[in-house]
MARLONU-935150 format. One record per atom (N, C-alpha, C): residue in one letter; z, y, x. Coordinates in steps of 0.2 Angstrom, whole numbers, plus 2048, in hexadecimal, padded with zeros to 3 digits. Each point is the difference from the previous one (the first is absolute). Example, Ala and Ser with C-alpha at 12.3 -4.5 7.8 and 13.67 -1.06 7.14 Angstrom:
2
A8277E4842
A8008067FC
A800806804
S7FC8057FE
S801806804
S8038057FC
This chain:
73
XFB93B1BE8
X7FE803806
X807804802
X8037FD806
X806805804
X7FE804806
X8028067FD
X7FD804808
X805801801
X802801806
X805803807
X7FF806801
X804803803
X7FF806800
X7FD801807
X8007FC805
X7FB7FE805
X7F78027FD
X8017FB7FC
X7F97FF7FD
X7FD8057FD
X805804800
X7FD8067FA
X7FE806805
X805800806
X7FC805805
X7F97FF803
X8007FC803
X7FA7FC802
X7FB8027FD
X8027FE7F7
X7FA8027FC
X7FE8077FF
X805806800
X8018077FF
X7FB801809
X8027FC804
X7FD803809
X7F87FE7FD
X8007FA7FF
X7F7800800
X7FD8037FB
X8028017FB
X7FD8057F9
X801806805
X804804802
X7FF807803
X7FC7FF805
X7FE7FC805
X7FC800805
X7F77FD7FE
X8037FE7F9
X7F77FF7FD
X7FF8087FF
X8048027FD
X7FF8067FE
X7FD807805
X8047FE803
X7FF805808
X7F8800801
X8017F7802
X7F8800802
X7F98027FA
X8038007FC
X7FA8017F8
X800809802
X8038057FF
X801804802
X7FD803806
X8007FD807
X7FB800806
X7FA7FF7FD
X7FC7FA7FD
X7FD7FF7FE
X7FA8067FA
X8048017FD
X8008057FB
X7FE809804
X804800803
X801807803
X7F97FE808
X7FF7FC801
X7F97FE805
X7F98037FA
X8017FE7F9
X7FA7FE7FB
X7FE809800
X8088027FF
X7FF808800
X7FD804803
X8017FD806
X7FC804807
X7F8800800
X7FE7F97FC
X7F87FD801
X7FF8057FB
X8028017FA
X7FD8037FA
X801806801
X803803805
X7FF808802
X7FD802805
X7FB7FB803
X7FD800804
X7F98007FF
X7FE7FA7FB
X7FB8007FD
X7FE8057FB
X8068047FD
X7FF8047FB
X7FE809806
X8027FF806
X7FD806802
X7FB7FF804
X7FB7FB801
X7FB7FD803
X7F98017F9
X8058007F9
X7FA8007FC
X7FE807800
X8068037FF
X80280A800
X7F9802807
X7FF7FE803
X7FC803806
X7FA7FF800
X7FC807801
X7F97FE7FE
X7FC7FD806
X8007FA7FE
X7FB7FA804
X7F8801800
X7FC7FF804
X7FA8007FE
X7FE7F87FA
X7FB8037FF
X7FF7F77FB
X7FD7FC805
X8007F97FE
X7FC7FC804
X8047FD803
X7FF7F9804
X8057FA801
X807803802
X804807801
X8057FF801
X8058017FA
X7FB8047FB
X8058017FA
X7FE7F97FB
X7FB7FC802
X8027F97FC
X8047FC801
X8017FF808
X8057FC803
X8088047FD
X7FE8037FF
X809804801
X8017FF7F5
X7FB7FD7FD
X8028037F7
X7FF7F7800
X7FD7FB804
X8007FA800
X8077FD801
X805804806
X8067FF802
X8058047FA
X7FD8037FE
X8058047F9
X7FF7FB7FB
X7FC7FF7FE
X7FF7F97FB
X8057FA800
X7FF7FD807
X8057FB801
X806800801
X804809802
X8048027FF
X8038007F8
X7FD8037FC
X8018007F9
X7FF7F97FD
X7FF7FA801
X8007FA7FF
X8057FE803
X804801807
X8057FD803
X8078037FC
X7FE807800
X8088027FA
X7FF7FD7FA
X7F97FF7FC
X8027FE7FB
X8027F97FD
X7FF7FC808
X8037FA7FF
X8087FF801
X804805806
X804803801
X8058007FA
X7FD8057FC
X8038007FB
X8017FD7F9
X7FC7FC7FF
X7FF7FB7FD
X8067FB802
X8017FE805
X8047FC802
X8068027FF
X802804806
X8068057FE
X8028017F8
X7FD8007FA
X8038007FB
X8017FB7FC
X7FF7FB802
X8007FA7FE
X8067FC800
């Protein structure tokens, strides 16, 4: 395999700009989990709004731990 030194930058722009964008992504996921995490913090009454809202925690917490699953792989 012969790289150029062309080739090698190209590969360095894209790996930083995957990077950037995983970061964006990452730092959006932050926003959700501190949002969720003060929506639980709040005394809600029971009954259809605090099911809906531990229903969407649930698939939160399946969605990071597919997340992450992936990511370490």
């Amino acid at each position: 395999m012969n790289l150029t030194n062309d080739s090698v930058c190209a590969w360095r722009a894209e790996l930083t700009q995957k990077e950037s964008a995983e970061k964006c992504v990452y730092s959006r996921i932050g926003h959700v989990i501190n949002t969720f995490h003060e929506l639980l913090q709040t005394a809600l009454p029971v009954g259809p709004c605090i099911d809906a809202l531990m229903r969407v925690v649930y698939r939160l917490y399946l969605l990071l731990t597919m997340l992450v699953k992936w990511v370490s792989r």
